[in-house]
C-alpha positions in Angstrom: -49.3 28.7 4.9 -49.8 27.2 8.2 -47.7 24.0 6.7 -45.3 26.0 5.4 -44.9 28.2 9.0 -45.1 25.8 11.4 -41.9 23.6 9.0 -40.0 26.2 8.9 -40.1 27.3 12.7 -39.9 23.8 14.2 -36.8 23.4 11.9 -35.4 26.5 12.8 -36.2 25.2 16.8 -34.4 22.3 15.7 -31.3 23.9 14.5 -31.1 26.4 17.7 -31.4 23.6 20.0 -28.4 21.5 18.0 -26.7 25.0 18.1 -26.8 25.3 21.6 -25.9 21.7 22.4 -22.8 21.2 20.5 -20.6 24.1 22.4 -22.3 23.5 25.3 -20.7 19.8 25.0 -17.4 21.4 23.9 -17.1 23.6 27.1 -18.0 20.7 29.2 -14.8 18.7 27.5 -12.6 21.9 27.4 -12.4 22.8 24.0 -14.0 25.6 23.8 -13.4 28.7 26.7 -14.0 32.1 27.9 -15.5 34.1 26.2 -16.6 32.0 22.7 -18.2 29.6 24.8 -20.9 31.5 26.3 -21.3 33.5 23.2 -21.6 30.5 21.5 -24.1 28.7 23.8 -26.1 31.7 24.8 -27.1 32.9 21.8 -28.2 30.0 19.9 -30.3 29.5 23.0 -31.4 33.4 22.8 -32.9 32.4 19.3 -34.7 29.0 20.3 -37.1 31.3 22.8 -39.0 32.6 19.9 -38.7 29.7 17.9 -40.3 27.5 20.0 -43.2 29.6 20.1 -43.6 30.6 16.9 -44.0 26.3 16.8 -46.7 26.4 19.3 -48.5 29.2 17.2 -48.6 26.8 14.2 -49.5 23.9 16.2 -52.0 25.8 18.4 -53.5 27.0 14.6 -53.5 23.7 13.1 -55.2 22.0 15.8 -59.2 21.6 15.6 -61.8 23.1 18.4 -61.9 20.2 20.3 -58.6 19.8 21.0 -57.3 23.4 21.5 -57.3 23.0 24.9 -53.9 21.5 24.8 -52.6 23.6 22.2 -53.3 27.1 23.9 -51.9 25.4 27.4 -48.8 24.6 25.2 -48.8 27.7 23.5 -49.2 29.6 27.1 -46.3 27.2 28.7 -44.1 28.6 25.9 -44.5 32.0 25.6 -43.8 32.1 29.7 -40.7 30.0 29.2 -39.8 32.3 26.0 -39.9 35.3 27.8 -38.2 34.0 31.3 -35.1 32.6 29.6 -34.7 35.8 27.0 -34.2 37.8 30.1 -32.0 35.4 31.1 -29.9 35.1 27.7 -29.6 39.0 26.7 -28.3 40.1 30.4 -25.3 37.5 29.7 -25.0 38.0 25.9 -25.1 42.2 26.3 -24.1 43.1 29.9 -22.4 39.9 31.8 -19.8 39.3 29.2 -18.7 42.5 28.1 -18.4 43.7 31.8 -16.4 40.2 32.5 -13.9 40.9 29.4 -13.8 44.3 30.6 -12.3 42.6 34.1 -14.9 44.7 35.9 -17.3 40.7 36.9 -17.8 41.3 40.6 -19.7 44.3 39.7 -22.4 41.7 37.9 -22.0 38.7 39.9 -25.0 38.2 41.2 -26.3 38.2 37.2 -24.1 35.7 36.0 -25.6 32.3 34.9 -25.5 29.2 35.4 -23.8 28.0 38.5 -25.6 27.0 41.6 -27.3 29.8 43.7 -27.5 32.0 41.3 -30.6 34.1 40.8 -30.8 33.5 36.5 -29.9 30.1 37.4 -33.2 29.6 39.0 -35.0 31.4 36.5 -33.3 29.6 33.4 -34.5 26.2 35.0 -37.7 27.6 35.7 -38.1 28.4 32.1 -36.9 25.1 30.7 -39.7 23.2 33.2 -42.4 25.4 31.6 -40.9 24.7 28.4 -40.8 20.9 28.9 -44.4 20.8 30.2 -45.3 22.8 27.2 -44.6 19.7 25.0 -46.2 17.6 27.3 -49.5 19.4 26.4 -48.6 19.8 23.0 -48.1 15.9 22.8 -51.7 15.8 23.3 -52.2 17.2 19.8 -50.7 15.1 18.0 -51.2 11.0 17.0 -51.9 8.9 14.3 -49.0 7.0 12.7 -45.5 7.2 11.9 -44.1 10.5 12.1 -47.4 11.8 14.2 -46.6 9.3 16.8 -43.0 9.5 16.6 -43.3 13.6 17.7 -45.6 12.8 20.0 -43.0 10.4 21.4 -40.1 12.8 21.6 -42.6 15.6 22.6 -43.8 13.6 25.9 -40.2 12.4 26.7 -39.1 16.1 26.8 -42.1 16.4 28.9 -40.9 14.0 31.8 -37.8 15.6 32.0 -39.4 18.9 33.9 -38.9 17.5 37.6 -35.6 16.4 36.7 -35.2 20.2 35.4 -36.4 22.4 38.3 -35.3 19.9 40.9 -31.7 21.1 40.0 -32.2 23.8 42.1 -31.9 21.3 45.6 -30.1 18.6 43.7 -27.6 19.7 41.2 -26.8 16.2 40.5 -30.0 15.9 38.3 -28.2 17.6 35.7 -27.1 14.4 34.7 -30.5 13.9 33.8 -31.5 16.5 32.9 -29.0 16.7 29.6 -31.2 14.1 27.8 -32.9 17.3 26.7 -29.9 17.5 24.4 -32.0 14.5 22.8 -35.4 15.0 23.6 -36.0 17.8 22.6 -33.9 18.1 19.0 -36.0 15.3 18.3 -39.6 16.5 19.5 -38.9 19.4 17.1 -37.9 17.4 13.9 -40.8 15.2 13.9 -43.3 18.2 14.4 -41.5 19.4 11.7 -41.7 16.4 9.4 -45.1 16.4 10.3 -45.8 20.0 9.4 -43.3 18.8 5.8 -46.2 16.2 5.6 -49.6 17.7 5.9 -51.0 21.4 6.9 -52.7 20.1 9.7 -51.4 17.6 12.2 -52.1 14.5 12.3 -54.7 12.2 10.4 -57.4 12.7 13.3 -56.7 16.3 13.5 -56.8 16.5 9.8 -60.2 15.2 9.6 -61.8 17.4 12.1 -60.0 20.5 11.0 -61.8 20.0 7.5 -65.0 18.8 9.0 -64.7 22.2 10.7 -63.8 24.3 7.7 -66.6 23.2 5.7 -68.8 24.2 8.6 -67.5 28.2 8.4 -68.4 27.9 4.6 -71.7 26.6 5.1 -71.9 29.7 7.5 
């Protein structure tokens, strides 16, 4: 179950994530406009909130005693993010863009995201750093060989990206940076996946103990 679960949640992650990148990309070189392009980009991104920790849960579950440290921090990072950025998402998605298409946007200006000096701005890039530090410690989880080490890869590159994320509130020029989430992060969430397609627990180390510490509960 936990195999199944934590697949089909990192996948889903996954598909969010692409789903948010590819019109974001689009706006940026024009094709798409006002208003299907912040339908399109927010609520892809409204549905990779939960995702993302419904991953953590699995990851948090698979992981043995010793090393749940990391997965609860990840686990904690995301939910925070998760509930920042939803915020964030359904004001645009239910009251910024129907206001704007009703030619009444001054009266929600000041809830409009995501240029610079704009309250959900800062709280959007607040949530992505606590999202990118979230793989960071759920990087710690994970190991072995081949696909283990490849999502714990991807999973600490999103990490590094978090200064280069909340930073963009002084210097909006890090944005440039700051897009190789576009990457990062699709990735970190199809090897987790892959790993989860693999084996109900993750890792070979983790696997080990997690039985190890099953058979101790029966004994019990």
């Amino acid at each position: 179950m936990t195999s199944r679960f934590g697949f089909f949640a990192a996948l889903g992650a996954l598909v969010a994530s692409v789903g948010y990148g590819v019109p974001q990309l689009l706006q940026v070189g024009g094709v798409l406009t006002f208003p299907s392009d912040l339908i399109l980009i927010f609520a892809p991104s409204l549905a990779l909130a939960p995702l993302f920790v419904l991953t953590m849960v699995a990851v948090d579950v698979a992981t043995p005693a010793e090393k749940r440290v990391w997965s609860l921090a990840a686990l904690a990072l995301a939910i925070m993010y998760a509930v920042l950025v939803s915020i964030v998402y359904v004001v645009q998605l239910g009251v910024v863009i129907p206001l704007r298409l009703q030619g009444e946007g001054e009266r929600i200006a000041l809830f409009e995201c995501c240029a610079r000096f704009q309250p959900m701005t800062a709280i959007d890039l607040l949530g992505y750093t606590l999202m990118s530090l979230s793989t960071g410690f759920a990087a710690a989880v994970f190991g072995g060989s081949g696909v283990g080490r490849a999502a714990r890869f991807w999973l600490m590159a999103n990490a590094f990206l978090a200064p280069f994320l909340i930073l963009q509130l002084a210097w909006p020029s890090l944005i440039y940076v700051g897009a190789l989430w576009l990457v990062t992060f699709p990735l970190s969430m199809l090897f987790v996946a892959l790993v989860f397609r693999r084996d109900p627990v993750i890792g070979e180390a983790i696997a080990i103990g997690a039985f190890a510490a099953r058979i101790e509960v029966e004994r019990r």
